[in-house]
N, C-alpha and C positions, 0 to 999 in steps of 0.2 A: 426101315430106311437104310438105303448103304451107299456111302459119301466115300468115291474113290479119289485121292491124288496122284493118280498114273492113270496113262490111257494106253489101255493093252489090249489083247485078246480076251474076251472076258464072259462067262455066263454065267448066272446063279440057279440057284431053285424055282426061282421067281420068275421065269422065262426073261429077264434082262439082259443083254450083248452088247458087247462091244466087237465091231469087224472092223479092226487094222491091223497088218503085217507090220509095227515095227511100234516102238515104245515111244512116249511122251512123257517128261515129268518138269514139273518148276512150272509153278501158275497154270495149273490143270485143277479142275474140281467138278466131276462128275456124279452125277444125285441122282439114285433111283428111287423112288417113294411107293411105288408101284409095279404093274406085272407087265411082260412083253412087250420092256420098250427098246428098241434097235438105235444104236451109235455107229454112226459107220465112218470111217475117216480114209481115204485116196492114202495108199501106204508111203507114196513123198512127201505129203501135208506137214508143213511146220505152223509150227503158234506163238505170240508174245503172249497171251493170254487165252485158255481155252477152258468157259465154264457152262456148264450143260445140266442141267436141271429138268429131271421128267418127272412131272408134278403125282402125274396119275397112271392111268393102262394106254398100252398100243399108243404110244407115242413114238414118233422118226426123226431124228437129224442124220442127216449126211451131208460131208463137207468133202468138194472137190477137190483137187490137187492146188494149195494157194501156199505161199509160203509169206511166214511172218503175220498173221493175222491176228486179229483179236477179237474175242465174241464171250458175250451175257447171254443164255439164250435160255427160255422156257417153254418148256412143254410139257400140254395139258393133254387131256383125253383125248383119243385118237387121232390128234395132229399130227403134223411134218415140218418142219421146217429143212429147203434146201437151200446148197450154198454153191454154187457151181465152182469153176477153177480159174483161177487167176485173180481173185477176187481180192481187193489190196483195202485194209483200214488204217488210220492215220491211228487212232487210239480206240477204245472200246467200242463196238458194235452191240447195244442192247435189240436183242429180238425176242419176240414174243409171241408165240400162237397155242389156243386151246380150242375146246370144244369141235372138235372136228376138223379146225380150217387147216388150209398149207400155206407158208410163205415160202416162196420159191425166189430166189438171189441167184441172174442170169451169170456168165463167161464173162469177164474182164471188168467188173463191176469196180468203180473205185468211189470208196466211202470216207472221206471227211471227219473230222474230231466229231462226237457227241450228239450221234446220231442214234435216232430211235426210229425199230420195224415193227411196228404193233398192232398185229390184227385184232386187240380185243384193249378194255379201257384198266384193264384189271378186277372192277368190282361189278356188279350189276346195278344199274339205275331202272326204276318202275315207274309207268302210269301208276298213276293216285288212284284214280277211278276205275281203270281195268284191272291192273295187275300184271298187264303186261310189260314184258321186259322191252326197252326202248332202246337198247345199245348192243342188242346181238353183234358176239364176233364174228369176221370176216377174213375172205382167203387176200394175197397180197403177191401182185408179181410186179419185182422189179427185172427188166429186161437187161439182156445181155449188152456190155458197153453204157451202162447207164455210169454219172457222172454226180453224186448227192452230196452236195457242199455243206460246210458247218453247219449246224445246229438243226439241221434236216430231220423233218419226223412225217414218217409215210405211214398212213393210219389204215384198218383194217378197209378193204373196196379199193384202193391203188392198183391202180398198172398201170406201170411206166413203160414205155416201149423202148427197142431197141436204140442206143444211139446218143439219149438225151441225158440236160444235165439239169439241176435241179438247184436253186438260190440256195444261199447262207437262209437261214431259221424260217423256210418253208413248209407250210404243212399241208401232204397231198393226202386226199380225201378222194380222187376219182381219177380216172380215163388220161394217161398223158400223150400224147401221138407220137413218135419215132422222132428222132433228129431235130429237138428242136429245146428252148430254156422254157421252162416254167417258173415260176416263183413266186410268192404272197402265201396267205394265209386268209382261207385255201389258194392253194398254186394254181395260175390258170398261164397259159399258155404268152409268153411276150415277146418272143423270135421262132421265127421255124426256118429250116432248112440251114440247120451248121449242124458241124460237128467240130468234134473236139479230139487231141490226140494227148497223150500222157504224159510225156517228156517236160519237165520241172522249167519254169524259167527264169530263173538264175540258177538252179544245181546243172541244168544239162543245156551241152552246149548246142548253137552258140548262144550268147549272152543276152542278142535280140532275135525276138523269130516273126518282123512284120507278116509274113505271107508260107505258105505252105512250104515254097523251093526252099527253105530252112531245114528241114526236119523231114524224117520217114514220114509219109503218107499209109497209114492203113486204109487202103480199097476200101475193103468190104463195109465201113462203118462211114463211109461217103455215102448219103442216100438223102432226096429229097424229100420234104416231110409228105406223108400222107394222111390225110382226113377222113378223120370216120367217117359213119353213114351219116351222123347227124350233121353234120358242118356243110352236107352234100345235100341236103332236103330239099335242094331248087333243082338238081339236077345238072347243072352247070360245073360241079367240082370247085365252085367258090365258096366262098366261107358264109358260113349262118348269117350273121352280121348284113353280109352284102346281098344277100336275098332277103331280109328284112326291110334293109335301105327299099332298094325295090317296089315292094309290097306296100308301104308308108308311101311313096312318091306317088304308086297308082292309084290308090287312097283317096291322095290330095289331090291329083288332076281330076276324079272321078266329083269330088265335092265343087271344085272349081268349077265343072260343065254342066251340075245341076244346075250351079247360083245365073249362070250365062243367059 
């Protein structure tokens, strides 16, 4: 094992690397345990905390150009975990991928205190009578401009899409659509079509911001939510729900005309 507190230019015998053009040191702690795992770091990237843990072989983290961030992050056999640029945390970001998967952390991401990205549960849980393993780990994409509020924990089969933002102690388990809040446990969808912009309110001005004419408007993260294929099953572009109502109504007049 070789446990660095600098993050440099770096390769051992071991085929392990580190690719940054420029040095890190103070709350840095890099773990190689194993053979050809790659560190890559955007040569402007700063850190409040940056700890990087590759458990086994052929393990990837690369972290985009983000300044001030902070990350717990482990990696297992042949995983990846990415972290795109601009990505902002309140306090530590714990992540986690093994066994093959990737978590991918889209552009402009803004992460909340005490949050966790976990594509696997840590241990393995079995069928009694198979033997089979019941909690295989999973890949994880949180989209670009995504918004994950305190206590937030996105579990291995999440994608979040573009756009959206995610309750105080959430736990997402599946499919989240573009532009829109989810929340519970699991998080299922309870507004669609907002978006959300950065700017603090009360650190940045002004002190009220009722309506948009307040503040920059970023374009590109204006977009009306979009529904999967599933939500679209009647063909009409309305929601599941409303082509179930539907179906139960024809149902019932269908019961009503026999009794007739």
């Amino acid at each position: 094992m070789v446990e660095l507190d600098v993050a440099e230019s770096y390769q051992d015998e071991n085929g392990n690397e580190i690719v940054f053009d420029g040095r890190l040191e103070g709350n840095v702690t890099i773990v190689f345990r194993g053979r050809n795992n790659r560190l890559e770091i955007h040569p402007e990237a700063t850190f409040r905390e940056l700890n990087v843990q590759f458990d086994c072989d052929n393990g990837t983290a690369l972290f985009g150009h983000s300044v001030g961030s902070s990350w717990r992050v482990r990696v297992g056999e042949d995983a990846t975990v990415r972290v795109g640029r601009g990505v902002t945390t309140t306090e530590v970001c714990g992540v986690s991928a093994v066994e093959g998967t990737t978590i991918r952390i889209g552009n402009d991401v803004m992460i909340a205190s005490e949050v966790q990205i976990r594509g696997d549960d840590g241990h393995p849980i079995f069928d009694v009578r198979t033997g089979v393993r019941v909690n295989p780990a999973k890949s994880i994409l949180v989209g670009h401009h995504v918004w994950l509020g305190w206590g937030v924990l996105v579990l291995g089969g999440a994608k979040i899409r573009a756009g959206s933002v995610i309750g105080a102690k959430s736990v997402v388990t599946r499919k989240i659509p573009n532009n829109c809040i989810a929340a519970g446990a699991p998080a299922k969808v309870v507004r669609r079509d907002i978006a959300w912009e950065r700017p603090h309110l009360s650190l940045a001005e002004p002190p009220y911001k009722p309506d948009i004419s307040t503040i920059v408007k970023t374009e590109r993260w204006w977009n009306l939510t979009e529904d999967s294929p599933r939500s679209k099953a009647d063909g009409s572009g309305k929601s599941r729900g409303a082509g179930l109502r539907r179906r139960a109504e024809r149902l019932r007049d269908g019961l009503r005309e026999s009794h007739d």
